[in-house]
C-alpha positions in Angstrom: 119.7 39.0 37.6 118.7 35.3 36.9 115.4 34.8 35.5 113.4 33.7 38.2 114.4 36.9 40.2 112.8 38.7 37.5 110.3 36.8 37.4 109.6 37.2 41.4 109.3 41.2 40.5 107.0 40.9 37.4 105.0 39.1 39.5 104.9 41.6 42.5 104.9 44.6 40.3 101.7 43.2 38.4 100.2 42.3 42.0 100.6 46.0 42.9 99.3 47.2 39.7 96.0 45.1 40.2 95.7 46.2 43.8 95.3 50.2 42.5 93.5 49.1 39.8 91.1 47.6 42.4 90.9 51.2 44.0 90.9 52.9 41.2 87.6 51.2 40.0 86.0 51.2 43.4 86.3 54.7 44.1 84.7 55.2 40.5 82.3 52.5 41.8 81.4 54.7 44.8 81.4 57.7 42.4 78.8 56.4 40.0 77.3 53.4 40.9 78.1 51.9 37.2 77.7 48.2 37.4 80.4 47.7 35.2 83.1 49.4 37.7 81.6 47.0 40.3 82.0 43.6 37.7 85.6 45.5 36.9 86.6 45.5 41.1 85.5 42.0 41.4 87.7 40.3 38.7 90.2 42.4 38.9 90.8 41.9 42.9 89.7 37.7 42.0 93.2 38.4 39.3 94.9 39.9 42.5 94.2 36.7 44.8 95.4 34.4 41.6 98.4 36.0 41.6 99.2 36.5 45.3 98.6 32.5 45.2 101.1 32.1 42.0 103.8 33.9 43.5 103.5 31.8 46.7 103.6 28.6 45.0 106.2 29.7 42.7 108.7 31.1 46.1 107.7 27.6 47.7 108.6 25.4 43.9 111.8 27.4 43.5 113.0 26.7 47.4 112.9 23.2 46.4 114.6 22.9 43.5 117.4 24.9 45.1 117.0 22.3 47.7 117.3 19.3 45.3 120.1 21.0 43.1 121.9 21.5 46.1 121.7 17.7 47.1 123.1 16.6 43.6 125.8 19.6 43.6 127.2 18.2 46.8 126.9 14.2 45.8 128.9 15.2 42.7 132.1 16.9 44.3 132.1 13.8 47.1 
C-alpha cells in the first residue's frame, strides 16, 4: 500500500471516529445538559469539518501530481 493510500484511510478512519465522538457527546449533552459536553460537540464536529476539508484538498493535490508525473513519465520515454 503506498503511503498516500494510507494516508487517505487514516484520514477517513479519524473522520469516522470524530463523527461518533460527536454523538457520543451529544447524546450525553441531551442527557445532562453539561456545558462542557456541549463545548466538547462543537469542536469536536468544527475538527470533523477540518478534516472532511483536508481529505478533499489532499484527493484534489494528489490527482494532480499524478497528472503532472504522468506528463514527464511520457516526455521521458518519447
Amino acid at each position: 500500500m503506498a503511503l498516500y493510500n494510507f494516508h487517505r484511510v487514516l484520514i477517513a478512519v479519524a473522520i469516522l471516529f470524530d463523527l461518533v465522538f460527536s454523538l457520543y457527546c451529544f447524546r450525553k449533552w441531551q442527557e445532562t445538559g453539561a456545558t462542557s459536553q456541549l463545548i466538547m460537540l462543537i469542536g469536536s464536529s468544527v475538527v470533523t469539518v477540518a478534516m472532511v476539508a483536508y481529505l478533499i484538498y489532499f484527493n484534489k493535490n494528489l490527482v494532480v501530481l499524478r497528472r503532472l508525473g504522468n506528463r514527464s513519465f511520457r516526455s521521458r520515454n518519447l
